[in-house]
C-alpha positions in Angstrom: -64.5 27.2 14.7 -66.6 23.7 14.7 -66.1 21.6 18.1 -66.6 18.5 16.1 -66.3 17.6 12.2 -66.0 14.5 9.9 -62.2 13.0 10.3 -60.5 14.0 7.6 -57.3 13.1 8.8 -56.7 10.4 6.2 -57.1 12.8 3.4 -54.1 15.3 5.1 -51.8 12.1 5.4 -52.0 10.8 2.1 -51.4 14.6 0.7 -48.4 14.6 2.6 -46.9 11.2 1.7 -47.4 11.9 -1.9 -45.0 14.8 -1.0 -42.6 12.6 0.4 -42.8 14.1 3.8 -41.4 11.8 6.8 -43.1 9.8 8.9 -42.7 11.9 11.9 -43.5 14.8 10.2 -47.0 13.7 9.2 -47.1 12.5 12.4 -46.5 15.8 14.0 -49.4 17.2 11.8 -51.4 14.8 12.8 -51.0 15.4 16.3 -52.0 19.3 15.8 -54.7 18.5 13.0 -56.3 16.9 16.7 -56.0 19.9 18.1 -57.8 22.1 15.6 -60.8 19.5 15.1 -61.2 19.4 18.8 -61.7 23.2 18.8 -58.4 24.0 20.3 -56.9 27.1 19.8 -53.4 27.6 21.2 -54.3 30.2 23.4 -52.0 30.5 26.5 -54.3 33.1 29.1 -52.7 35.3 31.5 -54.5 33.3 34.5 -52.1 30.4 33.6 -48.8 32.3 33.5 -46.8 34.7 35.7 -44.7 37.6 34.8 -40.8 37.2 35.6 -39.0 39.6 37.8 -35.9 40.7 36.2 -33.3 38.6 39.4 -35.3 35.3 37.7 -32.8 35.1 35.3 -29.4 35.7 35.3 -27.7 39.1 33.6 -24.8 38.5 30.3 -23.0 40.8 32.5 -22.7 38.7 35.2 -21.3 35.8 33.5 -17.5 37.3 32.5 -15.9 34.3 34.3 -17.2 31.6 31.5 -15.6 32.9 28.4 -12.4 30.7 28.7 -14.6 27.7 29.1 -16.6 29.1 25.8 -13.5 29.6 24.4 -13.0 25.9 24.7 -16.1 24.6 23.6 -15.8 26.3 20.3 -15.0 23.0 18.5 -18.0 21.3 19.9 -20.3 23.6 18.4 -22.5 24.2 15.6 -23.9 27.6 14.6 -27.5 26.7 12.9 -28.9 30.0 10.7 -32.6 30.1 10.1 -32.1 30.8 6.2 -35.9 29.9 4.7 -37.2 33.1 4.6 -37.6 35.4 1.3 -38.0 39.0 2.7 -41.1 39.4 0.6 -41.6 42.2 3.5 -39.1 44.1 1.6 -40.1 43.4 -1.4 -36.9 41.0 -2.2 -37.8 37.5 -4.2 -34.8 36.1 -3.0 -33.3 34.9 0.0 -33.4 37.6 2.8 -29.8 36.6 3.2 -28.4 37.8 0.1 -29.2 40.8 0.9 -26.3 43.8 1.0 -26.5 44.9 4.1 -23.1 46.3 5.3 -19.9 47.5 3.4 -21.6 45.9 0.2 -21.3 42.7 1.9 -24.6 40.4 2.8 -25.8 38.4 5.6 -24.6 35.3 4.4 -21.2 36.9 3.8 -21.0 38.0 7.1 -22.4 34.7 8.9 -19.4 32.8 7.4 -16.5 34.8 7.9 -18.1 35.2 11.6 -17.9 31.6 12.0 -15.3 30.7 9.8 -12.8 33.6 12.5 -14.3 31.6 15.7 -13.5 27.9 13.7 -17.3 26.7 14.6 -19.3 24.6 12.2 -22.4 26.9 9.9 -25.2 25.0 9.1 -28.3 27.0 7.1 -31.6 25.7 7.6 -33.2 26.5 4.4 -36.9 26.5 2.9 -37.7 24.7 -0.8 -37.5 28.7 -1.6 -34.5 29.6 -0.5 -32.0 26.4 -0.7 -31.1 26.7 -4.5 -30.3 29.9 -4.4 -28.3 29.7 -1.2 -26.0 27.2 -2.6 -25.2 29.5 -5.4 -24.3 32.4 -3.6 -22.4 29.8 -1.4 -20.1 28.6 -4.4 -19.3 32.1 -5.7 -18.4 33.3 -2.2 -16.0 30.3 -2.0 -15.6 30.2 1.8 -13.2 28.4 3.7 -15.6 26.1 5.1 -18.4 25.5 3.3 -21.7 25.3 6.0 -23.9 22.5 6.1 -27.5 22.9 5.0 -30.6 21.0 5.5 -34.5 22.0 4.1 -37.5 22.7 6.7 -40.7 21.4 5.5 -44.1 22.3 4.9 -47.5 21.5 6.0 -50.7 21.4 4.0 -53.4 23.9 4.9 -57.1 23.4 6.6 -60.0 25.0 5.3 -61.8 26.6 8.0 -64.9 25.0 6.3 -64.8 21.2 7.4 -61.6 21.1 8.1 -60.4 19.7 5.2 -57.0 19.8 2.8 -56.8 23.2 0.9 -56.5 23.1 -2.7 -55.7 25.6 -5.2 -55.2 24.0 -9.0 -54.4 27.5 -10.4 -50.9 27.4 -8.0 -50.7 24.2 -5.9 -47.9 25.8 -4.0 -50.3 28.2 -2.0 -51.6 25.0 -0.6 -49.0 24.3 2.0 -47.7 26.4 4.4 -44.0 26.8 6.4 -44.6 25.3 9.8 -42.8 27.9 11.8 -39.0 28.5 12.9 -40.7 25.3 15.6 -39.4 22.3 12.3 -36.1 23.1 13.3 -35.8 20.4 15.7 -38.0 17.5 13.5 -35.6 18.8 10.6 -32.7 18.7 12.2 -33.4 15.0 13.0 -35.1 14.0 9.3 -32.0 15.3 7.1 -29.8 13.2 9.1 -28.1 16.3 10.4 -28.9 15.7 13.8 -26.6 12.3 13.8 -23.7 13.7 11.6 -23.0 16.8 14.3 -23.4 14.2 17.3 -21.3 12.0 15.5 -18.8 14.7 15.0 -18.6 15.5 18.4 -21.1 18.6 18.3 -22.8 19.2 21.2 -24.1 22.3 21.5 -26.1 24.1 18.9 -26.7 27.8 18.8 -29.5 28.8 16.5 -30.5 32.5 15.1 -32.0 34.5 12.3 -30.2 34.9 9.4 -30.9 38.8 9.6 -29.8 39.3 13.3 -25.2 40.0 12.7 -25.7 40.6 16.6 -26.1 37.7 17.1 -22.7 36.0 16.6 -21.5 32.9 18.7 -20.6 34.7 22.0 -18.0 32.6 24.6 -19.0 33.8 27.8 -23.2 32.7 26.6 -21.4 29.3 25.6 -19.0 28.9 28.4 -22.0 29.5 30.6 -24.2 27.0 28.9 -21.7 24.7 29.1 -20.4 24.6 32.8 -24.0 24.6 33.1 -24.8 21.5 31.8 -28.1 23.1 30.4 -30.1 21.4 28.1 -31.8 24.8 26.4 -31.5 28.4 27.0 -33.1 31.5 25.2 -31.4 34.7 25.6 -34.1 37.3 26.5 -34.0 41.0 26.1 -35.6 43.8 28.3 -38.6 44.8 25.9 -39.3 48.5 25.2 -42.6 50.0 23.9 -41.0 48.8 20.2 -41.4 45.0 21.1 -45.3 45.2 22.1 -46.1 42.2 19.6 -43.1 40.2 19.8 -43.3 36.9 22.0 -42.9 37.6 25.4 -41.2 35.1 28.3 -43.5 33.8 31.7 -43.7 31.3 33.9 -46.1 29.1 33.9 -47.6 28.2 36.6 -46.5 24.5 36.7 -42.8 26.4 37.5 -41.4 25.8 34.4 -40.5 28.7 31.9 -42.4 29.6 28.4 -42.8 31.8 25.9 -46.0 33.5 24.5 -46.7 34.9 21.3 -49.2 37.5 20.0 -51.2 34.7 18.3 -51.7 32.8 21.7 -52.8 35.7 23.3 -56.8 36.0 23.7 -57.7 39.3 22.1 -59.4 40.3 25.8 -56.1 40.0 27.2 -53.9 42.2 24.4 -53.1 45.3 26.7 -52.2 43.3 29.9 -49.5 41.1 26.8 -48.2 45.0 25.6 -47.6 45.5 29.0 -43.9 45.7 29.1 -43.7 46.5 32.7 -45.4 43.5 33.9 -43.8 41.2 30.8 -40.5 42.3 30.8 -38.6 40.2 28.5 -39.1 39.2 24.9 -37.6 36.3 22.9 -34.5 37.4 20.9 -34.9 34.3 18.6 -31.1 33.6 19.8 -31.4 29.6 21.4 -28.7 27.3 23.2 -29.5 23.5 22.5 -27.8 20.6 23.6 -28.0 18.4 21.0 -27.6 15.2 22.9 -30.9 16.7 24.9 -32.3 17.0 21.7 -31.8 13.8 20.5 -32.9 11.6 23.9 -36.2 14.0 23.6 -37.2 12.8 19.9 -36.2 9.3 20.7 -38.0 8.9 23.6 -41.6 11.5 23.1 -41.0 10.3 19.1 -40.7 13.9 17.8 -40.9 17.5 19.8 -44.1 18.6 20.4 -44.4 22.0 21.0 -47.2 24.3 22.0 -49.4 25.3 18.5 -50.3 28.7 17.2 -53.4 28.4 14.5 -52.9 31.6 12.1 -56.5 31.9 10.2 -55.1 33.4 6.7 -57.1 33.4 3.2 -55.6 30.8 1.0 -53.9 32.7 -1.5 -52.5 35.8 0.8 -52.9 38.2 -2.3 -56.8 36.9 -2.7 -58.7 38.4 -0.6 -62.1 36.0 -1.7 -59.4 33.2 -1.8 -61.0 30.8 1.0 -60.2 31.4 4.6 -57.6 28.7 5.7 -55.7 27.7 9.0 -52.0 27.5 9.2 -50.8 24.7 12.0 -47.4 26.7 12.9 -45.1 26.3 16.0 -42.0 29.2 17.3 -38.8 27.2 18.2 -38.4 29.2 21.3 -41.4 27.2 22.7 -39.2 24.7 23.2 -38.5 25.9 26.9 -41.4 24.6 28.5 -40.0 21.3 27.2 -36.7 20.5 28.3 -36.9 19.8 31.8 -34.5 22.4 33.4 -33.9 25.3 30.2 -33.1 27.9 31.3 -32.8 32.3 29.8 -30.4 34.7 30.4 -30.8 38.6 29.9 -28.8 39.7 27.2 -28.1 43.4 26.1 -29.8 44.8 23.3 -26.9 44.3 21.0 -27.3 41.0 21.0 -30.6 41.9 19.0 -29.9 43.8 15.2 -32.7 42.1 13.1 -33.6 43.6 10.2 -37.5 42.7 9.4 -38.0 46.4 7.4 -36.4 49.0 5.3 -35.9 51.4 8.6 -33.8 48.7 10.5 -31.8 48.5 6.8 -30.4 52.0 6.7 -29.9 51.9 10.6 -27.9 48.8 10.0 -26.4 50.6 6.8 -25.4 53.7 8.9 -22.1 54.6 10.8 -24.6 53.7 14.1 -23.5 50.7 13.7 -20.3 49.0 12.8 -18.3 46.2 12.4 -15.4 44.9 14.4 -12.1 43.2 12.9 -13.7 39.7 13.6 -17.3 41.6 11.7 -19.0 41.6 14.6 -21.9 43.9 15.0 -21.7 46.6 17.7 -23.2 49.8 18.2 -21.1 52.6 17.6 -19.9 53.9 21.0 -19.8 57.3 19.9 -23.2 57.2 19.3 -26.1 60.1 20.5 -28.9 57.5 21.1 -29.5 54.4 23.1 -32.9 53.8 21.2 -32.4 55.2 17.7 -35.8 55.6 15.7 -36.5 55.5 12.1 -39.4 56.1 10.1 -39.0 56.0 6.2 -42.3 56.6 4.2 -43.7 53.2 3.3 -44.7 54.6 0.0 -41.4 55.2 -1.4 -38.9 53.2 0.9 -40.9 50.3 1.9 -39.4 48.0 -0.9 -35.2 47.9 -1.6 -35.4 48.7 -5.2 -37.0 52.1 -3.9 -34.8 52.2 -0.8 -32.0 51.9 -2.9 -32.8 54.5 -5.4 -33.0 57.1 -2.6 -29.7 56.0 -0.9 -27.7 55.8 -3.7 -24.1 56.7 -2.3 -25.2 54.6 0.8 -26.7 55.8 4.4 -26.5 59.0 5.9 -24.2 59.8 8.9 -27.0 58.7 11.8 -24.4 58.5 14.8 -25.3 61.7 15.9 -29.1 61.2 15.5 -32.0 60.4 18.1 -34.5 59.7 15.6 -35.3 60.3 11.9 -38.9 60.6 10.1 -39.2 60.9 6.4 -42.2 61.6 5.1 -42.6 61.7 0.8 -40.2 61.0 -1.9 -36.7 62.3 -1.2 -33.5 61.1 -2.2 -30.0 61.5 -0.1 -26.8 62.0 -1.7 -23.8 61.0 -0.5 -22.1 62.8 3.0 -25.3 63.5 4.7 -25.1 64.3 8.2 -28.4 63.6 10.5 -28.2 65.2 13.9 -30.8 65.2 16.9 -34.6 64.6 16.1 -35.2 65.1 12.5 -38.3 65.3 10.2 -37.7 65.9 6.7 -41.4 66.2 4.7 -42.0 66.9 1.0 -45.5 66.9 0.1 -44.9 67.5 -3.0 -45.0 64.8 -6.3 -41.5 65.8 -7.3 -38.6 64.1 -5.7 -36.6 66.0 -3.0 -33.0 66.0 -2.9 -30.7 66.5 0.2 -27.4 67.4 -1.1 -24.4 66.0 -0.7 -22.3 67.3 2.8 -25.9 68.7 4.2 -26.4 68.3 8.0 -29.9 67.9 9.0 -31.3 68.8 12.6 -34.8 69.2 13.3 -37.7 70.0 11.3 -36.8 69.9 7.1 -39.4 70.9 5.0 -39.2 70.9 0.8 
């Protein structure tokens, strides 16, 4: 990357104000844009941070006695769902949270009668490619109480080659970029949201993926936060050798508490960031925020700040000569190194259900996990494993249309399962039974089918 280049600033700014962008979000850019033409990179190295011991923080389990006061604060908070993301991973071209994903019912379905049983105010923080389509599904649900929703925005991307404004005639789209699950905070306070849940006597905010039914609002996490009187806390989970890439939580060495992700990690240092017994604890993506914090923050440091990550990507992802760009993006979790006294709690794994591929799907689908009364996700507590594993062939379950095809009558029984591996094209009536470790191969072109009321244990080969 160049360590100096022509300012090209103006160029960026004017881009952005013909999109109608806010001030402080061009402002933000600008403050990265700084960054990048000064050669900065994002990176956080080990020798600045230090691994947390698991008594740093305290345990869920410990924390029983605040569910009353959670219980209480119910009305005074606001349940904000990360809702601008497409699943394109999956092959969907729709919102991710429209997706079926148990009992024929979606994310989205699920997210509102979750909040709509604990009488705590949704809000859906959508992208430009998710918010009309959201608000459709949200008028033929018909909920109760309809959630609030506000848009993130977008930022334009840099050329690697002097640092200027991308363009692409052919689809004008490709030239901007989401700025990470980090514009929560600036669009919180640009959509006027911000004001109309202080106003309404919101103060705190709890703020997850749209694809992790886990994570529903929790009254002893609340109550805790609360009596507390904490301005930010992440809930953390233990990480296991699944969780190598995902952002990990450290100290730095200042005192205060952050959070890491793979793309701030200098290549040098990779093994010693997979480490999961030195880093213990990754980000769950489930945040406490006291809103009146939040506010008092972007009034008084004009916007919040947080630590960059520069993704180098071609400019059209599908164009492999397309030119090679950089995308200013920021993780919302970052925000604990700055409010002065956040906090993280350890939180059990069931507290963490996301659903980024096809494999977590038909987990998700299966008896391994269910629903409570209130649709709450658990794990079934009948179930064989702690750490259920499941590899569908990429070839032929890596999109829904195809995972669908091959699941017709729904998942297979998986309670009684420690892990599954499919490998080639085979299809799964309905009353399947998977028990133990299983393998089931066809290496053949023809499509395999397991029949209906088959039990599988071990190795299965067509």
């Amino acid at each position: 990357m160049p360590q100096t280049t022509p300012e090209r600033l103006p160029e960026f700014v004017a881009k952005m104000q013909q999109e109608g962008l806010a001030p402080i979000v061009i402002d933000t850019f600008a403050h990265y844009y700084q960054k990048v033409v000064t050669g900065e990179t994002g990176m956080i190295r080990d020798a600045d941070i230090a691994p947390l011991d698991e008594a740093d923080i305290p345990r869920y389990e410990d924390l029983a006695a605040y569910e009353a006061s959670g219980l209480a604060a119910f009305p005074q908070s606001v349940r904000i769902i990360l809702n601008g993301g497409l699943g394109t991973s999956m092959g969907l071209t729709g919102p991710k949270s429209l997706l079926p994903v148990k009992n024929g019912r979606s994310f989205l379905e699920l997210l509102l009668s979750q909040s709509s049983r604990h009488n705590v105010t949704l809000a859906l923080m959508n992208s430009f490619s998710t918010h009309q389509a959201t608000l459709a599904a949200i008028e033929r649900i018909g909920p109760e109480r309809e959630p609030r929703c506000f848009l993130q925005h977008k930022f334009p991307k840099i050329l690697q080659d002097g640092l200027g404004p991308a363009s692409w005639p052919q689809n004008p789209e490709l030239e901007w970029n989401p700025p990470g699950h980090g514009d929560i905070y600036t669009a919180l306070e640009t959509s006027g949201m911000l004001d109309q849940l202080i106003n309404a006597g919101i103060v705190y905010a709890f703020i997850s993926n749209s694809d992790n039914l886990g994570a529903d609002m929790d009254e002893r996490l609340l109550g805790y936060f609360a009596e507390q009187n904490l301005p930010f806390m992440m809930e953390a989970a233990q990480r296991t050798p699944a969780d190598v890439k995902g952002g990990h939580l450290a100290r730095a060495r200042s005192g205060g508490l952050l959070l890491r992700e793979s793309a701030q990690c200098p290549e040098a240092e990779l093994d010693a960031f997979r480490d999961i017994e030195r880093y213990r604890f990754f980000n769950t993506n489930n945040l406490w925020v006291n809103l009146t914090y939040l506010k008092t923050l972007i009034t008084e440091k004009g916007g919040v700040r947080l630590p960059m990550i520069l993704n180098p990507k071609h400019l059209d992802p599908r164009d492999a000569g397309s030119p090679r760009v950089f995308q200013v993006e920021t993780a919302m979790g970052a925000a604990i190194s700055l409010f002065q006294g956040a906090s993280a709690v350890s939180v059990p794994r069931s507290r963490f259900f996301p659903v980024k591929k096809c494999n977590d799907l038909l987990v998700v689908r299966s008896d391994y996990v269910m629903l409570t009364e209130e649709d709450r996700m658990v794990l079934n507590p009948d179930r064989r494993s702690e750490d259920l594993k499941v590899s569908l062939d990429p070839a032929f379950y890596g999109h829904v249309d195809g995972f669908d095809e091959r699941f017709p009558e729904g998942a297979p029984s998986l309670a009684a399962c420690e892990s599954l591996t499919v490998q080639g094209d085979v299809r799964f009536e309905g009353g399947v039974t998977v028990q133990g470790r299983a393998v089931i191969t066809n290496p053949s072109d023809a499509q395999a089918v397991i029949r209906r009321g088959t039990v599988v244990q071990g190795d299965l080969t067509f």
